[in-house]
Structures are given as C-alpha cells and as structure tokens.
BALOBA-1460 file (C-alpha; in Angstrom, 3 decimals):
// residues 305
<rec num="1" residu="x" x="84.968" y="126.724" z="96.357"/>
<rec num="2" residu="x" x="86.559" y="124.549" z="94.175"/>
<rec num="3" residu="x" x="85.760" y="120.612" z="93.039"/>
<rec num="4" residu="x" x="87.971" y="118.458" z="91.199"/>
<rec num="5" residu="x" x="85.320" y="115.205" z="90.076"/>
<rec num="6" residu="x" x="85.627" y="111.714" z="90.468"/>
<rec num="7" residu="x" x="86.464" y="111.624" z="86.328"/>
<rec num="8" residu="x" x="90.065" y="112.831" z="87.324"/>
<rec num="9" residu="x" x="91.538" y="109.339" z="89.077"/>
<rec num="10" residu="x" x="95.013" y="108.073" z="89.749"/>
<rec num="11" residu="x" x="96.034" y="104.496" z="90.869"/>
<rec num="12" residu="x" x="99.260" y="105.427" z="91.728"/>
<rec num="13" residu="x" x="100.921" y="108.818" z="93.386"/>
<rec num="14" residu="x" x="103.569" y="110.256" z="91.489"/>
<rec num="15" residu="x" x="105.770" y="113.048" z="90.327"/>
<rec num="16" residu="x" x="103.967" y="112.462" z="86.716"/>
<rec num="17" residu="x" x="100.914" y="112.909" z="87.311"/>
<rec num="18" residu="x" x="99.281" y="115.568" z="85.665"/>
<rec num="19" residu="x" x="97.543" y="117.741" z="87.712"/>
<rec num="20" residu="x" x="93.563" y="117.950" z="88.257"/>
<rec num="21" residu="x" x="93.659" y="121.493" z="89.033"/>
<rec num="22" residu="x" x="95.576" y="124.230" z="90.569"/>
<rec num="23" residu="x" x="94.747" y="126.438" z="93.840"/>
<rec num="24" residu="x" x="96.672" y="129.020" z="96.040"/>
<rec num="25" residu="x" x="97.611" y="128.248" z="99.387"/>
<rec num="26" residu="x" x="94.509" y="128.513" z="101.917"/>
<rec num="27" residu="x" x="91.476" y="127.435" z="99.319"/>
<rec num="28" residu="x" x="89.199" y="125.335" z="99.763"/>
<rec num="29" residu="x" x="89.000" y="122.197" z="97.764"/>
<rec num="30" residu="x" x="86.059" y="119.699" z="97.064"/>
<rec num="31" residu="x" x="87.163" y="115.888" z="95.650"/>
<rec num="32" residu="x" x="84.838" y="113.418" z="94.627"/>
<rec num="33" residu="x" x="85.735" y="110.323" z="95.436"/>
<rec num="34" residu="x" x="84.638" y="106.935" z="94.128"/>
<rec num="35" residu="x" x="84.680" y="103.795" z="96.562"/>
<rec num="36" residu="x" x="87.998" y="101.608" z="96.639"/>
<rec num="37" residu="x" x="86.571" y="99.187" z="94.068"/>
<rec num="38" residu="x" x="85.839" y="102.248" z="91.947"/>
<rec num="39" residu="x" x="82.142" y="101.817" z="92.008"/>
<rec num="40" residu="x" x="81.944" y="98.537" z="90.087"/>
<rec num="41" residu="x" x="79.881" y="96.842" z="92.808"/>
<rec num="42" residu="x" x="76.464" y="98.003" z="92.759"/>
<rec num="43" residu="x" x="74.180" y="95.083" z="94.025"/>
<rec num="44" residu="x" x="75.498" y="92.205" z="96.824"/>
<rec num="45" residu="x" x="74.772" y="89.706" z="93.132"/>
<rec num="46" residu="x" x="77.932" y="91.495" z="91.938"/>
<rec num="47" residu="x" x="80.408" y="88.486" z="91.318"/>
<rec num="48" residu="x" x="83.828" y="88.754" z="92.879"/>
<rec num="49" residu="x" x="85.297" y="87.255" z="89.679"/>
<rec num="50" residu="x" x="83.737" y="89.942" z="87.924"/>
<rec num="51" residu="x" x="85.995" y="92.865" z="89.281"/>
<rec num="52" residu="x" x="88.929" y="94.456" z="87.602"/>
<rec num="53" residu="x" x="91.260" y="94.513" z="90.745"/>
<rec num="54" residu="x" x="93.553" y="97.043" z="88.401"/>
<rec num="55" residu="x" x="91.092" y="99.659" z="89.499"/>
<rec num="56" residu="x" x="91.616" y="99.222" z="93.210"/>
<rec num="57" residu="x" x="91.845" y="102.272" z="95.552"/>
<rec num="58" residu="x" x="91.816" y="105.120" z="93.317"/>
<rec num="59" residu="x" x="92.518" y="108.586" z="94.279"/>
<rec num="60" residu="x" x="90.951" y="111.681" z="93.147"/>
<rec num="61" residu="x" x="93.453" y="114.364" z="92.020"/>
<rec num="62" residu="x" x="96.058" y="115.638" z="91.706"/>
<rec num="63" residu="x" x="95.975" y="119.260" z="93.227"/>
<rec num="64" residu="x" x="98.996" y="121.683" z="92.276"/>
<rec num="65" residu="x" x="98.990" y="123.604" z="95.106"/>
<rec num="66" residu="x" x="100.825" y="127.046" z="94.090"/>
<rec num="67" residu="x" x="103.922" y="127.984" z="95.816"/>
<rec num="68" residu="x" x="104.438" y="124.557" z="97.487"/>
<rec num="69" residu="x" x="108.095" y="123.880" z="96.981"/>
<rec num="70" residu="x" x="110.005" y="120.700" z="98.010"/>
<rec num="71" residu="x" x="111.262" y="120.546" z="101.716"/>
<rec num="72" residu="x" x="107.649" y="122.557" z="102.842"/>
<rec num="73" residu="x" x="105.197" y="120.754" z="104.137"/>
<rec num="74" residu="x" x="101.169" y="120.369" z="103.524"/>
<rec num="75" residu="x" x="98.680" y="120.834" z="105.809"/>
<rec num="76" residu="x" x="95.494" y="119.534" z="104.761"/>
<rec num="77" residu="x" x="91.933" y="120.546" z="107.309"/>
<rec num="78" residu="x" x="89.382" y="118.284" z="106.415"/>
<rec num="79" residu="x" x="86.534" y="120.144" z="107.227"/>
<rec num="80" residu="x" x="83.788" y="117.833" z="105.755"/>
<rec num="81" residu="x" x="83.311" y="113.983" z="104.344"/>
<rec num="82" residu="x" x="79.952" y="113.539" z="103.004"/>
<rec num="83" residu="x" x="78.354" y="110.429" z="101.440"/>
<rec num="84" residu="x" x="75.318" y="108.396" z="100.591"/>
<rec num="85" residu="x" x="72.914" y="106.002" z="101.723"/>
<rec num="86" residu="x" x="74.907" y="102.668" z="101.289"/>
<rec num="87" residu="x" x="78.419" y="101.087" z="101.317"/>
<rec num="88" residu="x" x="80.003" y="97.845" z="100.479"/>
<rec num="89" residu="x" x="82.025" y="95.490" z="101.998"/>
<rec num="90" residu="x" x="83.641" y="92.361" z="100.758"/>
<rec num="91" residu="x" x="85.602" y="89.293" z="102.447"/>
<rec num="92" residu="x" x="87.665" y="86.785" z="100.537"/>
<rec num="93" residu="x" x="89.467" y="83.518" z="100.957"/>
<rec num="94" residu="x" x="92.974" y="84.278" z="102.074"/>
<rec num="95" residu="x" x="92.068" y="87.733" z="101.954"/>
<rec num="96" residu="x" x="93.284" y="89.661" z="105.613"/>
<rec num="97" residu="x" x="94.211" y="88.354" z="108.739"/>
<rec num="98" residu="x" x="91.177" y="86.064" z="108.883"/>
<rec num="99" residu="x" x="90.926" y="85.518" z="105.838"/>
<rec num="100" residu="x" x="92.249" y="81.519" z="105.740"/>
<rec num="101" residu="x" x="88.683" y="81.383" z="107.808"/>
<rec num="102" residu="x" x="86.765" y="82.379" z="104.711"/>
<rec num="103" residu="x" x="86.030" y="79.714" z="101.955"/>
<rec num="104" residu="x" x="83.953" y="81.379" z="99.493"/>
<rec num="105" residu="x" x="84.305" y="85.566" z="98.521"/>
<rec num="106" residu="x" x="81.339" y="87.335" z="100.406"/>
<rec num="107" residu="x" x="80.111" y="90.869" z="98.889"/>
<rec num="108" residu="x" x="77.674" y="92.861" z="101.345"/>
<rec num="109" residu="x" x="75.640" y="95.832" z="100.854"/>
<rec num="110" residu="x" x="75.526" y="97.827" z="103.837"/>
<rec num="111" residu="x" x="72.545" y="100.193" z="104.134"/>
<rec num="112" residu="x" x="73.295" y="103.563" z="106.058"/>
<rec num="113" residu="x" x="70.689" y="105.376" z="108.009"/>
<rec num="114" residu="x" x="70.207" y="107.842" z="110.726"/>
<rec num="115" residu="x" x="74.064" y="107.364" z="111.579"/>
<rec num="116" residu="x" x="74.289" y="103.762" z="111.971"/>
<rec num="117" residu="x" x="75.663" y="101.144" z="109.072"/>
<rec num="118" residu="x" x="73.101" y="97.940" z="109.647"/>
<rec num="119" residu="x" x="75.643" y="94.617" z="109.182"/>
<rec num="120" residu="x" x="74.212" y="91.226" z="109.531"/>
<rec num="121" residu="x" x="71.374" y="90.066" z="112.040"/>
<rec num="122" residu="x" x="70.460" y="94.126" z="112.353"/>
<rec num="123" residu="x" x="73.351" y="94.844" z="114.497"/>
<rec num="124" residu="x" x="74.090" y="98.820" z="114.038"/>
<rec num="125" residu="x" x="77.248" y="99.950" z="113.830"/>
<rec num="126" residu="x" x="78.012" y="103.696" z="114.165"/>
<rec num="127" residu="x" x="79.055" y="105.782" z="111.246"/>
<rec num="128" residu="x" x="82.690" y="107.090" z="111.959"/>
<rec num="129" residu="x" x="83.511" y="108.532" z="108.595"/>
<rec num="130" residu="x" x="87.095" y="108.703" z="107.561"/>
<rec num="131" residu="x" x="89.944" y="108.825" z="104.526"/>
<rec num="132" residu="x" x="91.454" y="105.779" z="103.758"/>
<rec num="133" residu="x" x="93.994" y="107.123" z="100.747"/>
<rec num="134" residu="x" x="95.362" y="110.167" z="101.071"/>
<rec num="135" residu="x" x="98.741" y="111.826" z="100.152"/>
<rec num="136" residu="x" x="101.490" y="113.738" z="98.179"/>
<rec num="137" residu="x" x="103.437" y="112.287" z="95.349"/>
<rec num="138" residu="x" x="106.943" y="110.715" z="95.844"/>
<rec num="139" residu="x" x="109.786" y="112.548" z="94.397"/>
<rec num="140" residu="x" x="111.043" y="109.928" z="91.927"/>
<rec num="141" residu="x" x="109.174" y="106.781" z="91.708"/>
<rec num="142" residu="x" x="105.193" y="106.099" z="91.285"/>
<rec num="143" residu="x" x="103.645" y="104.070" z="94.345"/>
<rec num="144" residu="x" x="100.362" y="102.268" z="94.077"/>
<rec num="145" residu="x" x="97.285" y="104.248" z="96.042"/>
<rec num="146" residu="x" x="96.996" y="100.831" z="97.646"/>
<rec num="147" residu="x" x="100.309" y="101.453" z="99.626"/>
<rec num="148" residu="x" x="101.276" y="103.634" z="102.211"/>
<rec num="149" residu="x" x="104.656" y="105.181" z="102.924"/>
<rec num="150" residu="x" x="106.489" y="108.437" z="103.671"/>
<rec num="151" residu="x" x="103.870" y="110.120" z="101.351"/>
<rec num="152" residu="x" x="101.008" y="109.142" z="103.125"/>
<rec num="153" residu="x" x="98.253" y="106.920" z="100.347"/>
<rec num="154" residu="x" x="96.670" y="103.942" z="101.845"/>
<rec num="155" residu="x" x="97.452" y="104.597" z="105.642"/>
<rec num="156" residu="x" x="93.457" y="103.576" z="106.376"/>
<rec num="157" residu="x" x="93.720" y="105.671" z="110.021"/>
<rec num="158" residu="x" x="90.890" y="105.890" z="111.129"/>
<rec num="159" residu="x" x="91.906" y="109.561" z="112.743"/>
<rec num="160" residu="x" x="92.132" y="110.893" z="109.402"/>
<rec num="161" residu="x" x="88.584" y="112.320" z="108.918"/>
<rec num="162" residu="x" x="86.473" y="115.614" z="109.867"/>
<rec num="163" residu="x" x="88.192" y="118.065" z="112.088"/>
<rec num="164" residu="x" x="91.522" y="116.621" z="111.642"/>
<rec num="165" residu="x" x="94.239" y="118.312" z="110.169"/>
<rec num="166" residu="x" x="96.689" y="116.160" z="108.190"/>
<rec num="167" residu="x" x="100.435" y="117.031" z="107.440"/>
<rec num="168" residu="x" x="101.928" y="115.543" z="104.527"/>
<rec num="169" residu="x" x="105.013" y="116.108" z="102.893"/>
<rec num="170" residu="x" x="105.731" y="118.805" z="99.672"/>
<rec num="171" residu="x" x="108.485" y="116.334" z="97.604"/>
<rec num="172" residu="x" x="108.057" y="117.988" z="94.018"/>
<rec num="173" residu="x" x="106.197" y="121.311" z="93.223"/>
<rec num="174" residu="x" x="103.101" y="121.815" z="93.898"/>
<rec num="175" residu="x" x="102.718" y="118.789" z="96.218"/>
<rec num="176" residu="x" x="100.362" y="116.933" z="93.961"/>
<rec num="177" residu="x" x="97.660" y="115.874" z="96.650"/>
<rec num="178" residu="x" x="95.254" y="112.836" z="95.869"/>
<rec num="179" residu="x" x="92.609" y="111.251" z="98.262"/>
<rec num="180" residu="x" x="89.823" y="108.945" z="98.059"/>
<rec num="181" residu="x" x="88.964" y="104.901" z="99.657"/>
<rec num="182" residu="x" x="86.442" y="106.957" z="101.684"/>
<rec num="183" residu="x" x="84.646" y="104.434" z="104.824"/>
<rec num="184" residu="x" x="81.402" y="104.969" z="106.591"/>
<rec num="185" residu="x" x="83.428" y="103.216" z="109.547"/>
<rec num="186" residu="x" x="86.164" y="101.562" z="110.172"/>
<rec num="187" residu="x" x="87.999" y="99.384" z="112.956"/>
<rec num="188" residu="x" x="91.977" y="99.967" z="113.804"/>
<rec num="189" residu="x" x="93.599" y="96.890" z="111.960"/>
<rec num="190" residu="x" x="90.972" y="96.555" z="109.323"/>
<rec num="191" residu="x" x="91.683" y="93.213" z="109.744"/>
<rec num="192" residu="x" x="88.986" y="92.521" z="106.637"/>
<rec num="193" residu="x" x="89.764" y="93.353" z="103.174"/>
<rec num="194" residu="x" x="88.103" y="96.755" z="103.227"/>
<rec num="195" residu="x" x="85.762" y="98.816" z="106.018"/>
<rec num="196" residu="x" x="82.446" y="100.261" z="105.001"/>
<rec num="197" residu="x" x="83.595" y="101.535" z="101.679"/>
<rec num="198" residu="x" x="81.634" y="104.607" z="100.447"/>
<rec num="199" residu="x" x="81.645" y="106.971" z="97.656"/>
<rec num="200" residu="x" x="81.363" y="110.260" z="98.567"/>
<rec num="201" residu="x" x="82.623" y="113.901" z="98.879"/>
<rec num="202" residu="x" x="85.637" y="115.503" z="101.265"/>
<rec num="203" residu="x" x="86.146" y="119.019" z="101.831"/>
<rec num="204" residu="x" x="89.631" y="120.159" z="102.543"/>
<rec num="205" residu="x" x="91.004" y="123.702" z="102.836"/>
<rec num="206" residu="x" x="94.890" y="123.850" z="102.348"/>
<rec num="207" residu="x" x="97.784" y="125.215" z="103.616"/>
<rec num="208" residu="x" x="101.632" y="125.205" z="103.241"/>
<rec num="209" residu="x" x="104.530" y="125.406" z="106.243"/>
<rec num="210" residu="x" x="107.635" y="126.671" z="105.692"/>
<rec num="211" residu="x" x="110.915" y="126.470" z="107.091"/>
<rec num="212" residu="x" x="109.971" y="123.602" z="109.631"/>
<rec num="213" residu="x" x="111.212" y="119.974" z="109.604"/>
<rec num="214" residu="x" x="107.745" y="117.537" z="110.779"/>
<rec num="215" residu="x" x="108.026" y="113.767" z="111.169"/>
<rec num="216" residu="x" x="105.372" y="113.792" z="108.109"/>
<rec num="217" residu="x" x="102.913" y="112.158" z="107.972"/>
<rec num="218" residu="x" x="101.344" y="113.724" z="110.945"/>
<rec num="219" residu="x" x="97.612" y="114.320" z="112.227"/>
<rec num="220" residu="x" x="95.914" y="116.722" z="114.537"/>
<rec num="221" residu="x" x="92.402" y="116.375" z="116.120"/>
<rec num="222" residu="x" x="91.105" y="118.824" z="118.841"/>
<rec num="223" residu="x" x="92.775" y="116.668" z="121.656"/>
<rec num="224" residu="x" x="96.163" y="114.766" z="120.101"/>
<rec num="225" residu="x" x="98.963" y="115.045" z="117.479"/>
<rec num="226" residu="x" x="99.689" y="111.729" z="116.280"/>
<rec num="227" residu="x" x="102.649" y="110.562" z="114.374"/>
<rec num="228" residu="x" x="101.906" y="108.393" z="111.409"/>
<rec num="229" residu="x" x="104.160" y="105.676" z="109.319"/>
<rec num="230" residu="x" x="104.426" y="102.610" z="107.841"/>
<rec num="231" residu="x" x="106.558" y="99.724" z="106.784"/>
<rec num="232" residu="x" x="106.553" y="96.106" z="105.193"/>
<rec num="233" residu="x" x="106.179" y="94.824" z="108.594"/>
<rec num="234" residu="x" x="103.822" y="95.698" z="111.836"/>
<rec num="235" residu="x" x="106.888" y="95.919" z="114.082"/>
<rec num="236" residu="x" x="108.886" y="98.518" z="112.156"/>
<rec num="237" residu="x" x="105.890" y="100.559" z="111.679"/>
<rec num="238" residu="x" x="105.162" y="100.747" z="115.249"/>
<rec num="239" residu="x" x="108.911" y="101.390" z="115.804"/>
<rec num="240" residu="x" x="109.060" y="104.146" z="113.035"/>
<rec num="241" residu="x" x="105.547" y="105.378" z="114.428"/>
<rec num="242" residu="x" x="107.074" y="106.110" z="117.785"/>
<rec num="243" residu="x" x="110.240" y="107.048" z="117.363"/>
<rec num="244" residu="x" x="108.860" y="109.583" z="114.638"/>
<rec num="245" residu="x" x="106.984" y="111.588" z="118.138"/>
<rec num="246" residu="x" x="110.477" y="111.183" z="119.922"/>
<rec num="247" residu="x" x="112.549" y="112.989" z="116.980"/>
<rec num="248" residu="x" x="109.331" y="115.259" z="117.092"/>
<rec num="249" residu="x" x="109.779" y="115.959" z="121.107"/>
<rec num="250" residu="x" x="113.168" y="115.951" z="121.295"/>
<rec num="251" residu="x" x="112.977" y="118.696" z="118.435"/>
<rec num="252" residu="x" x="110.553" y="120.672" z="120.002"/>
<rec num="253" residu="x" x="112.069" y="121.053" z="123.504"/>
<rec num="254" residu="x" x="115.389" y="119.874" z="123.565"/>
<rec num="255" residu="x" x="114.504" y="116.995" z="126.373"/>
<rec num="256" residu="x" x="117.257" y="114.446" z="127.062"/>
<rec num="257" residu="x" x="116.964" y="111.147" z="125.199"/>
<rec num="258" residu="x" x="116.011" y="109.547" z="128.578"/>
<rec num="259" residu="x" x="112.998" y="112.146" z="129.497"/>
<rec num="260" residu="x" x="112.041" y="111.470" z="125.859"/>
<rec num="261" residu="x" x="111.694" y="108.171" z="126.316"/>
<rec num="262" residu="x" x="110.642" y="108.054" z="129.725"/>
<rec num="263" residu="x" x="107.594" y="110.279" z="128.658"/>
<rec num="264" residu="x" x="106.406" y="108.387" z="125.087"/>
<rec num="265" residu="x" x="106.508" y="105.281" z="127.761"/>
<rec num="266" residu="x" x="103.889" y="107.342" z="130.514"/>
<rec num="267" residu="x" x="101.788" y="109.548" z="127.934"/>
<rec num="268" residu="x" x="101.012" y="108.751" z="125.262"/>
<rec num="269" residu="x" x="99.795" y="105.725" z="123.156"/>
<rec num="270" residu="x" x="100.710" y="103.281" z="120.033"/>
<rec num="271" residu="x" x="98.140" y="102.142" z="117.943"/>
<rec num="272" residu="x" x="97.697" y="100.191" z="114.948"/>
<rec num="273" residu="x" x="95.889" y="101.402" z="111.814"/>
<rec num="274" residu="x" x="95.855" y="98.917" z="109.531"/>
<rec num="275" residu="x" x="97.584" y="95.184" z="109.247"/>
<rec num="276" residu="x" x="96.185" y="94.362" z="105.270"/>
<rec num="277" residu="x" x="98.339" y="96.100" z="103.142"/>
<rec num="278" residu="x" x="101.636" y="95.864" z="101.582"/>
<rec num="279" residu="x" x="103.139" y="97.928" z="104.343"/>
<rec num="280" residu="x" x="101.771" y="98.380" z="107.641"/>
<rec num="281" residu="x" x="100.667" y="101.157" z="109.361"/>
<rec num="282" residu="x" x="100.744" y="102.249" z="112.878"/>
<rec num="283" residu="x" x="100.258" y="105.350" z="114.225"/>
<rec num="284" residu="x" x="101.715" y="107.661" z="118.098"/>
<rec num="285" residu="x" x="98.881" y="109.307" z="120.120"/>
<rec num="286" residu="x" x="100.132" y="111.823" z="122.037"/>
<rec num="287" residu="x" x="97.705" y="114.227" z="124.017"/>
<rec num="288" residu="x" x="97.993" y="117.755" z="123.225"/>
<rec num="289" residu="x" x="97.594" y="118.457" z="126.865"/>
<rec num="290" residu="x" x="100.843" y="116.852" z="127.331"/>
<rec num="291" residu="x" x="101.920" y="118.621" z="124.223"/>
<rec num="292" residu="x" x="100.793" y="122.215" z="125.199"/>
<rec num="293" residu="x" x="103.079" y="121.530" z="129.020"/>
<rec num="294" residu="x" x="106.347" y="121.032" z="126.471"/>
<rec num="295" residu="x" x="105.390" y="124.669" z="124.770"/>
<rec num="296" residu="x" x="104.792" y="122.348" z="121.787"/>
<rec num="297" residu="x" x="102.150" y="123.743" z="118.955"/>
<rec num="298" residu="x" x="102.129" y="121.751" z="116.094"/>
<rec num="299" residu="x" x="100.396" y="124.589" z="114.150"/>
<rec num="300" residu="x" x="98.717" y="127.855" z="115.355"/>
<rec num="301" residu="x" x="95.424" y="127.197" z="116.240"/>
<rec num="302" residu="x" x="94.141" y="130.627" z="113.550"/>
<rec num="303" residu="x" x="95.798" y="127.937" z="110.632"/>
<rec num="304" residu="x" x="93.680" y="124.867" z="112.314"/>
<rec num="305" residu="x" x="90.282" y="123.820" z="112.452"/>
C-alpha cells in the first residue's frame, strides 16, 4: 500500500505539477487529505478574518500513474474515506445561494459520533462521507482545485465516495491525480459555502482504459452510471450533464437520436451537485438496470468494486 501525506498539496491541477509519487496501474493508493480550509480552523473562536482564503480547497497529490498516456482514461475505486471525530462548517454574508440572508460570518464545529454529525439544537444528521475535489490535470493551463471542469476538481457530488468508481480523463502522462475537500455529509446544491468539511484519509486503487472514448467525468456505484460536468452556469451544466449519457448511449448501442432521447426522458434522472462554485455542476443518473438491457458495461465488473 502506498500513502502520499497531506505535506504534498496543490491549489491548482496542472500539467506542472510535480508529482507526489509514482505507481503502476492497479495499486492501491492512500492520500491524506486536509479539510478545504486546510486545517486553519481549529476551534468555532477561529475568526473568519483570520483565514488565508489562498489556501482554499487543496488537493493532495499528484500521482504519476505509469503507462497512462493521453487519450486513456482513469478509473479511480474508492474503496475507503476515513476521518475523525469533528468537522467544520462556515456561512458568510453573500456567501452561497442564501447567503444575502446571512449578516455576520458563522464558523461551527460539528462533533461526529456513532455516524451522525450533531448541528444546532441536537438535530443529527447522518454521516454520508464523500470527495469534494478530485481530478486529473488539464493539458495546458492550471485550474484552481476550487473549480470544476472537464478534469473533474471541485465537482462536490455527493456520489463520489466509497464504492464508487470514478472515471476521469488521462490529458498528459501519467494523469497526475489529486483529491482532497473531504465532507462528513453533504446535501446536492451545497447551497452553503462548504458541507461538513473533514480531514481525513481516502483509499483508492487505480486503473487505466484503453482504446475507449467515455463522456469523462463519469461515476459508477453498485446500481447507476452517472454522467458528470460542469459549466459557468446551472443550465449548461445540466445540458452538458445529459447530453454527455446521450453521446454515451447512442455510442454504446447505436439507438436512433429519438429512442435516445425518448429514453434519458423515461429512465433516468438529472440532478444537481453543487450551485456555489465558479462553474456549476450537475450530474445524469442512469440505472444500470436500464444500462445492463442496452448490453451497456461501463467497465467489467473483475476491474470494479
């Protein structure tokens, strides 16, 4: 097993970056991951004047995976998230979509116990673990971790955690994967600044396809394949999101445009990830028991959690 510590960060994903460390195809990988304000907020008395907002969302990594060339593409099995025994959260004036609700910046502590995150008045809230910044570098520019795009980074989908596999895209050797902005639990929209925001520990176990075009980013759980994307705003990502799973379909099975269509309409589902960031993200749910009637198999199931 390896481990790549939370003294290796980025802030941005890029073709620069030097790597972290460097693994063959099917290892397994442990990151440690620091919480999206990079740990600077230790006690609720923490002053939100006092953070360095430079620091935001940072991603542990890179990882030079061997033999990943440009055009493959990435699959990433998150096989465990693990964390500790408290989380933050933080609200701000003009700060998310309620944020011009909010007059004066609010930093929580949330304590974690027995699977439930305790918020205000002792109502529990169950602990749904997830990734919030994940991805591959770009080809050519840098992008802030706090963005999301084609490369995945700071998608905040709330699908992305144990048992899923994620599919990312290989632009420049080696793929350069970084990940952290860990939550306890999270809400689609994460219409706040931030969910529960842990630091913690994710286990991933790698794996490169070849010779196949996916709609990247993409996600697999035991029950649905999901297409993933973003944009500057919430309609295009929607749009992209879902049109992404009918370029996938149509691919896959050679279904007229109008079957397509008729069948994203019946089957499957659009949701939104998250409305705070930069660019949007939305994501396609389609059931793999829908899937599996097209002779569609995203990857073999030997290669997948």
């Amino acid at each position: 097993m390896h481990r790549i510590t939370r003294s290796h960060l980025v802030h941005a994903m890029g073709p620069g970056n030097v790597p972290a460390l460097t693994v063959k195809e099917g290892e397994r990988v442990v990151f440690e991951t620091c919480d999206c304000f990079e740990d600077q907020i230790r006690h609720a008395d923490t002053r939100y004047t006092q953070l360095d907002w430079r620091r935001v969302n940072p991603a542990t990594g890179p990882l030079y995976v061997e033999d990943a060339q440009p055009g493959d593409v990435l699959a990433v099995q998150i096989e465990r998230i693990g964390f500790g025994n408290q989380s933050v959260m933080m609200t701000a004036p003009g700060l998310g979509v309620c944020g011009d609700l909010i007059s004066v910046p609010s930093i929580r502590i949330i304590p974690l116990e027995n699977g439930f995150g305790t918020l205000a008045h002792g109502v529990r809230v169950p602990l749904k673990p997830m990734i919030g910044v994940i991805g591959t570098a770009p080809s050519r520019a840098f992008v802030s971790c706090g963005v999301a795009d084609a490369h995945g980074g700071n998608m905040d989908c709330k699908i992305i955690t144990e048992g899923t596999t994620l599919y990312l895209p290989v632009n420049v050797p080696g793929a350069l994967l970084a990940l952290g902005d860990l939550h306890a639990a999270i809400g689609d929209g994460e219409v706040s600044v931030c969910g529960m925001a842990i630091a913690g520990e994710v286990t991933v176990r790698i794996s490169v396809i070849r010779n196949r075009v996916l709609p990247t980013p993409m996600a697999q759980t035991a029950d649905t394949i999901y297409t993933i994307a973003s944009a500057p705003f919430l309609d295009d990502a929607a749009n992209l999101a879902a049109r992404n799973m009918f370029s996938f379909i149509a691919s896959e099975t050679g279904l007229s445009t109008e079957d397509v269509v008729d069948l994203l309409s019946v089957a499957g589902d659009l949701q939104i990830c998250q409305v705070f960031d930069m660019q949007k993200t939305c994501r396609y749910a389609l059931p793999k028991a829908i899937a599996e009637q097209l002779g569609i198999v995203l990857q073999k199931e030997e290669c997948a959690i």
